[in-house]
Structure formats: structure tokens, C-alpha cells
MIZAVO-797020 format. One line per field, with one value per residue (C-alpha): residue number from 1; x, y, z. Coordinates in Angstrom, 2 decimals, padded with zeros to 5 digits. Layout:
REM residues N
k = (NUM_...)
east = (X_...)
north = (Y_...)
up = (Z_...)
This chain:
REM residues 336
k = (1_2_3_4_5_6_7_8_9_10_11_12_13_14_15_16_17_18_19_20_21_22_23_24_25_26_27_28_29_30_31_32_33_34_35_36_37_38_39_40_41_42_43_44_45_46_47_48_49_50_51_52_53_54_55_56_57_58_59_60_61_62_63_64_65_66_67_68_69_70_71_72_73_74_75_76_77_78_79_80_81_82_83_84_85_86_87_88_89_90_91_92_93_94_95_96_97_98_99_100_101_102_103_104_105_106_107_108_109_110_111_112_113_114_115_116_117_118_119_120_121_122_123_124_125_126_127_128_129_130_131_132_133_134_135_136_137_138_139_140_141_142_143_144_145_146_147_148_149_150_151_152_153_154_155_156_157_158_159_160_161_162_163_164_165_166_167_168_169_170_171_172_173_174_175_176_177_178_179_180_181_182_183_184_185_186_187_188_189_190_191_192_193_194_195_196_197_198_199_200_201_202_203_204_205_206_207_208_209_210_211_212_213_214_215_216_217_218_219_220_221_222_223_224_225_226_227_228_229_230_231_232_233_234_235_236_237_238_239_240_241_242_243_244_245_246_247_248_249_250_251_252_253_254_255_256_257_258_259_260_261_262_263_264_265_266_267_268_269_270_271_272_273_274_275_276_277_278_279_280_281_282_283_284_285_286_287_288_289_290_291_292_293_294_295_296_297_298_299_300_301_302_303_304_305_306_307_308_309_310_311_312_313_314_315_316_317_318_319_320_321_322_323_324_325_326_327_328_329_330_331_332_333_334_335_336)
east = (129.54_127.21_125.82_121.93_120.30_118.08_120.83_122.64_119.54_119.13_122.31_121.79_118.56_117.99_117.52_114.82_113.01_113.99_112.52_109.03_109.28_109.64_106.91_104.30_105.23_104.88_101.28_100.10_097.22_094.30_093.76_096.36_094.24_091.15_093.17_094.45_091.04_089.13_091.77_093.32_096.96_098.31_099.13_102.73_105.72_106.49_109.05_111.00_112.93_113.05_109.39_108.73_110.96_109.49_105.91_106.65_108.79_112.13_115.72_116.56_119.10_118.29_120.83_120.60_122.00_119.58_116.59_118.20_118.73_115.62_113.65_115.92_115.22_111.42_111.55_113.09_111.18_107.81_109.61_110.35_113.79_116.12_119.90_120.88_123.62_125.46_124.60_127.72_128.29_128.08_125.01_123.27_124.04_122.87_119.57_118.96_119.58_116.91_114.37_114.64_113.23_110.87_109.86_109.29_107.24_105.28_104.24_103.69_101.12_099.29_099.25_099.95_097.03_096.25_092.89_091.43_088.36_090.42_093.15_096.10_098.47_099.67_103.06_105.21_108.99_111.77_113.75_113.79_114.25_111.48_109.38_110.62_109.28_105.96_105.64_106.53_104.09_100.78_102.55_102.19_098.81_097.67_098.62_096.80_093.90_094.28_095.40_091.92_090.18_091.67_090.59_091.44_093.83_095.65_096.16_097.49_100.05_100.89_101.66_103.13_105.86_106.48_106.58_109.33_111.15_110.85_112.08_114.95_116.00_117.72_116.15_116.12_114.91_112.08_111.37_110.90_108.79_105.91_106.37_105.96_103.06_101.13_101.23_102.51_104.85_105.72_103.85_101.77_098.64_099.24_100.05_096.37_095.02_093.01_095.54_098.57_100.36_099.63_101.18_104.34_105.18_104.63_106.58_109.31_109.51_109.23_111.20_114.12_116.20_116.22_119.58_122.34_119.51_121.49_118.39_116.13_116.55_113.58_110.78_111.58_111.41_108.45_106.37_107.91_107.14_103.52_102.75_103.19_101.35_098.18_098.49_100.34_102.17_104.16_107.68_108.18_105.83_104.14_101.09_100.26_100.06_096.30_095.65_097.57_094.38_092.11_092.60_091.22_088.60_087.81_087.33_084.05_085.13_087.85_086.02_082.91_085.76_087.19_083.17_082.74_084.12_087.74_088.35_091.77_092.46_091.04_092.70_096.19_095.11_094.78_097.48_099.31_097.60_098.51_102.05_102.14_101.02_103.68_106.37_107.01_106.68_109.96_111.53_110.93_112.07_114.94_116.07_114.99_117.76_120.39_120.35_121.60_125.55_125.39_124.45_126.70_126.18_127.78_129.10_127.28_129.91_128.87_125.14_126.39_128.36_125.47_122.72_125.73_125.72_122.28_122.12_124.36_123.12_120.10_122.04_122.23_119.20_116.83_113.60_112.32_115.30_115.33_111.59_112.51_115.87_113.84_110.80_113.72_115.15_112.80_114.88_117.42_118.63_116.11_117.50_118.67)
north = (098.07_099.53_102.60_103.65_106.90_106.31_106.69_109.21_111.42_110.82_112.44_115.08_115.87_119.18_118.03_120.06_118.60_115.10_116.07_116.72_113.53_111.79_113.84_112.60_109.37_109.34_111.07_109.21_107.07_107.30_108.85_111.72_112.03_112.54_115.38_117.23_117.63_118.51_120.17_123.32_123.80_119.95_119.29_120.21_119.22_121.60_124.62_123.85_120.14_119.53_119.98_117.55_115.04_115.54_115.30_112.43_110.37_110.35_110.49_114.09_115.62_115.13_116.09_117.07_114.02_111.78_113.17_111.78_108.52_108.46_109.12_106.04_103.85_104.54_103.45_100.14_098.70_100.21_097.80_095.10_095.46_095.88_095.42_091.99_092.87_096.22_098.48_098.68_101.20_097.68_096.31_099.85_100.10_096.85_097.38_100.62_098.75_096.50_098.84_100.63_097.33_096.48_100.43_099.86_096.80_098.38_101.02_098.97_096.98_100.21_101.88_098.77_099.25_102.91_104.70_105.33_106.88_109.41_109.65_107.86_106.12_102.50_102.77_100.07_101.31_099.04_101.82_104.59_106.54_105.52_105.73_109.32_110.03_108.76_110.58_113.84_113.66_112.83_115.75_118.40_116.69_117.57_121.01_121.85_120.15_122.56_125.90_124.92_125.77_129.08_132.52_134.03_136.67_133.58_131.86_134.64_135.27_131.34_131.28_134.08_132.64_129.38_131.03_133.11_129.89_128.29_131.04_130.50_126.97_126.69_127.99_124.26_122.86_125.20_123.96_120.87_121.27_123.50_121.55_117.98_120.13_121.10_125.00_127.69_128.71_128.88_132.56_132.63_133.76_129.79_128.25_129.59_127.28_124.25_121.20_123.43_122.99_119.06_119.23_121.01_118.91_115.78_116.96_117.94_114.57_112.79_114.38_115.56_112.97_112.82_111.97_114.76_117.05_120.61_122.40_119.72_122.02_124.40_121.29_120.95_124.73_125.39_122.88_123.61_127.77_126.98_124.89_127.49_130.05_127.80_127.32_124.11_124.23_120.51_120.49_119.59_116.64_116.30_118.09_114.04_113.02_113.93_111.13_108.63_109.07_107.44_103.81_104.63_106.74_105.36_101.73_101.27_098.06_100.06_102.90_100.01_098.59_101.86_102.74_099.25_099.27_098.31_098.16_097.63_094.88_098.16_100.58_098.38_097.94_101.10_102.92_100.28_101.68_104.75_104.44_102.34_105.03_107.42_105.72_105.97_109.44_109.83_107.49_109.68_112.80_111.66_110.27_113.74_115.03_112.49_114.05_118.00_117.60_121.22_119.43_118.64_115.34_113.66_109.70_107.00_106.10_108.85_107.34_104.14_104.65_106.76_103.69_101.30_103.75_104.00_100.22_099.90_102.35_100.08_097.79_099.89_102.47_102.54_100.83_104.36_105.66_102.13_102.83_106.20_105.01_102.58_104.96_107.13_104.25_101.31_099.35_098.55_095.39_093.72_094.14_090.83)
up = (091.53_088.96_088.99_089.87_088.95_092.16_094.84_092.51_092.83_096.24_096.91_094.71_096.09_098.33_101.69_102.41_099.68_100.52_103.89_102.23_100.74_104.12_105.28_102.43_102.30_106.38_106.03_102.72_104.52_104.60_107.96_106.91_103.78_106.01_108.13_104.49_103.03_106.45_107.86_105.83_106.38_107.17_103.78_103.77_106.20_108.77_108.22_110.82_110.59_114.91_114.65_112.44_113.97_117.02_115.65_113.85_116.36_114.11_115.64_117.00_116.03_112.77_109.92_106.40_105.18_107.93_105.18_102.19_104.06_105.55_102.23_100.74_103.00_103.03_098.95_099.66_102.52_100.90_098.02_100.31_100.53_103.29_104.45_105.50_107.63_109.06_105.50_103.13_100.06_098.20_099.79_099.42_095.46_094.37_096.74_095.04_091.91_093.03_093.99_090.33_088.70_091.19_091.15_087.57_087.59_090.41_087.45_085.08_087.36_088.35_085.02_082.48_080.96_081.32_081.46_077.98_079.61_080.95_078.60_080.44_078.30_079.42_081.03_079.05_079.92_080.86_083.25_085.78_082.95_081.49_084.78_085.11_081.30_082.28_085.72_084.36_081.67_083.84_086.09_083.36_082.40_085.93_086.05_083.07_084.52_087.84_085.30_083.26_087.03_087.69_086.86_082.92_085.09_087.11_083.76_081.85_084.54_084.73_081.04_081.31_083.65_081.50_078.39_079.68_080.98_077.65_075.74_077.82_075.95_072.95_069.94_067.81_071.26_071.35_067.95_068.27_071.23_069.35_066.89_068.67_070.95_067.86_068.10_066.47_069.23_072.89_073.76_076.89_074.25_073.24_076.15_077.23_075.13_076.92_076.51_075.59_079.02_078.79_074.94_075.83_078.89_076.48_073.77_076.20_077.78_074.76_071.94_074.46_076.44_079.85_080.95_079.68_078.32_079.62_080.10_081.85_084.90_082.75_083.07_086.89_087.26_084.78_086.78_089.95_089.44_088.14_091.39_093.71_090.62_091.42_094.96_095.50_098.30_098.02_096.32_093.34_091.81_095.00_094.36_092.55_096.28_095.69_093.01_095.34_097.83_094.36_095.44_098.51_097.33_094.21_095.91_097.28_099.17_100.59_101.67_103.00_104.88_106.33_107.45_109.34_113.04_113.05_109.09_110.49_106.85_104.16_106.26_106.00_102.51_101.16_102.81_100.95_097.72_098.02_099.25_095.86_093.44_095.49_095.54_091.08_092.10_094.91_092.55_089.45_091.19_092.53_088.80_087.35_090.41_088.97_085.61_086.87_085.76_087.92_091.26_093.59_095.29_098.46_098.11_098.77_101.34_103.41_103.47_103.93_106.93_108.61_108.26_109.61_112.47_113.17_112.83_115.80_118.10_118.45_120.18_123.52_122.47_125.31_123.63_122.49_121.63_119.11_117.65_116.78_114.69_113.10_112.88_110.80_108.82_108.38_105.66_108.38_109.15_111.75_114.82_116.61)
């Protein structure tokens, strides 16, 4: 069997996080968008994990390990993938191998040609690794664009923060990042800089390597900490769940659609839209989550053997019992 950087990061993954993916990847349509921007407050999972199975209509209990599965098996079916039989450790690496070139291609057909208007680079990368380079880049681009919005006293103390966590990184690191950025250094009195934020993340992403770089932990943390500094309340990389509503919003067909009675095709349509310009995203975080040599991670086995479980509970689930399992895991076999 080979090896994939997508299940590796799955099971490396915090559940709780993996939880909030399953969450915004439930709620990314266009009627959850509607209830996020009219509705302060739903635009995070809830605390409590029983609630949001309930909510939701997912299997109850619910463990830790269900998340990481669950947030899987979202990626391949929203990739058009699923298990052909009772899910194996075998059949679930080479899917996962599949859905990291399809994942891929599904970038390079959203953002092939980029946005020169608006300063977006084409994506032309041939892995997750290179998908993971490209999300983390437009992710520091977008925080700058929200730490450009906020108070002088909000940005001092945000650049205050990330200066401190680069200073952390090895001095010929550092280096080459301010360097690569175009500054002078990595103090929060340049960091306050319009474009500074967006130049460091580049320069990190593109002069460092992703895989086996030992203090890649600092980008994840740096963007992670300056999230919740401006207000954003999703884990990490999931404050871009916003520019997954811009095919919907952006497209006045779509939106005409959406207004006529019914719209039932755009609705379909653009919840497929966004779902694509989300799921780079849960792919990119998980590979960012493969590359931590200080995570601990669980085998694939173990996931595995829990879908092949669920997969064969359906056969004597009462028929709501069923929707919910498959409500959990959607890339499982279809049932017979």
C-alpha cells in the first residue's frame, strides 16, 4: 500500500477540530449561509458533540474517532468516491490516494487561472503538497485583508502576537523569511505594515518546505492565534468558509435561480459550488496535520474497521437508525 498525507492527517487531526470540519462542510449551503450572516452566533459547531449529533441527525453515541471518519468520508463522496464493498485498510488507502488527485484537479479547475483583478495567483501544483502551499497562502492573504479592517490598537496587539511567534523560529529561518517578505525584519512595528502579514505567510510557504519543516507548527499557530485576535471563531483555516459562499453570491444566475419559486436545480448547484471551493481547504488542513512528526496518530486499521462496522449495522438498523449512519458516513458502500 502506499502512503497518503490525506488519511495520515486525518488521523492526526484533533477530533474536535475534525468535528468542526463536519460541521462546515454539513452547513456550507446556501441556506446555512443565509442563517450565518442573518443570524449572529450559528457560524460555529456547537460546544457540546451530543448536541450536534442530535441537531444534525448523525449516529449517537458519537466517538472521537466517528469525527475523523466522518470528516473522511465527507471528502470522498463530495469527490465521488466511495467503498465498493465492506471498507478495508486497503480499499481506504488507495481511495484516499484517489481523492488527493482528484482534490487537486478540483483546484486547479477553480483557481487554474487565478484572479489578476484581485491578485490571486493561478494554482498550477501537481500534489497535496502543493494544494496545501496554495491554501495557506490565500489564508494569510485573507487575514491581512480582515487585520487591514480593525482598529490601530487591535493591530498592534495582533502583530504583536505573531511577531513573538516568529521570533520563536530559527534565526536563518527568520532570515530568509524577511528577506523573501521584503522587510527589514519580523517586529510587530513591520508586520503593521499594509501587505506585511500577506508577505510573511508567502515567504513562509514558499521558501520553507512543507513536509519535515520542524517548526511548521508556528504558521498553523500564527494564523490560528490571529483568528481568534480578530474575531474568528472557526478552527483553524475555516474562517475561508466565507469565500466558499462567492459562487453563490457572486453568480447572478445562481442567486436568479435561488429567488424564483422552487430554484430547487441553483440551489443543488451552488451548494455544490461551495462544497467545491471547501473541500481544497479540509484537504489542505488535514495535509498541514500530516506534517507534525510530534502528533500522535491512530492506524488506519482502526478507521477501517469502524466504517466496516457501521456498514453492517445497516443491515438490521431500523430505517432511521440507517439514515443517520449514512447521514454520518456518506462514502459508504450503498447499501443492498
Amino acid at each position: 500500500m502506499g502512503r497518503s498525507l490525506l488519511l495520515d492527517g486525518i488521523l492526526a487531526e484533533d477530533a474536535d477540530a475534525a468535528r468542526a470540519h463536519v460541521w462546515t462542510f454539513d452547513h456550507a449551503t446556501v441556506f446555512g449561509e443565509m442563517r450565518r450572516r442573518f443570524l449572529p452566533g450559528t457560524g460555529s459547531a456547537p460546544k457540546n458533540p451530543i448536541r450536534h449529533a442530535r441537531r444534525d441527525g448523525l449516529i449517537r453515541p458519537i466517538e472521537p474517532n466517528d469525527w475523523r471518519a466522518a470528516k473522511l468520508s465527507r471528502i470522498l463522496r463530495h469527490l465521488d468516491l466511495r467503498f465498493d464493498a465492506s471498507p478495508s485498510e486497503a480499499e481506504l488507502v488507495e481511495l484516499c490516494l484517489q481523492a488527493e488527485a482528484r482534490a487537486v484537479a478540483l483546484l486547479k479547475r477553480l483557481q487554474g487561472r487565478g484572479n489578476a483583478k484581485k491578485g490571486i495567483e493561478p494554482f498550477s501544483g501537481d500534489s497535496v503538497v502543493d494544494l496545501a502551499r496554495f491554501v495557506m497562502r490565500r489564508m494569510f492573504e485573507q487575514l491581512d485583508q480582515s487585520f487591514a479592517l480593525k482598529p490601530v490598537e487591535e493591530r498592534e496587539r495582533i502583530a504583536t502576537d505573531i511577531a513573538q511567534q516568529l521570533a520563536d523560529l530559527p534565526a536563518d529561518v527568520q532570515e530568509r523569511i524577511w528577506s523573501e517578505a521584503g522587510l527589514a525584519n519580523l517586529s510587530a512595528a513591520a508586520l503593521m505594515r499594509t501587505g506585511s502579514i500577506a508577505a510573511v505567510g508567502g515567504a513562509m510557504v514558499g521558501t520553507v518546505s512543507l513536509a519535515g519543516f520542524a517548526a511548521y507548527t508556528t504558521v498553523t499557530s500564527i494564523i490560528h492565534a490571529t483568528a481568534l485576535v480578530i474575531g474568528l471563531t472557526l478552527p483553524f483555516g475555516f474562517y475561508t468558509f466565507a469565500t466558499s459562499s462567492l459562487a453563490f453570491l457572486a453568480n447572478p444566475f445562481v442567486v436568479g435561480g435561488v429567488a424564483i419559486v422552487g430554484g430547487r436545480f441553483a440551489i443543488k448547484r451552488a451548494n455544490r459550488q461551495m462544497r467545491d471551493r471547501l473541500v481544497p481547504v479540509l484537504v489542505a488542513s488535514a495535509v498541514i496535520a500530516a506534517t507534525d512528526a510530534n502528533v500522535q496518530t491512530i492506524r488506519p486499521a482502526i478507521i477501517a474497521k469502524k466504517l466496516a462496522a457501521a456498514s453492517a449495522s445497516r443491515v438490521t438498523a431500523d430505517p432511521r437508525l440507517r439514515a443517520r449512519i449514512e447521514r454520518t458516513f456518506p462514502a459508504l458502500p450503498k447499501a443492498t
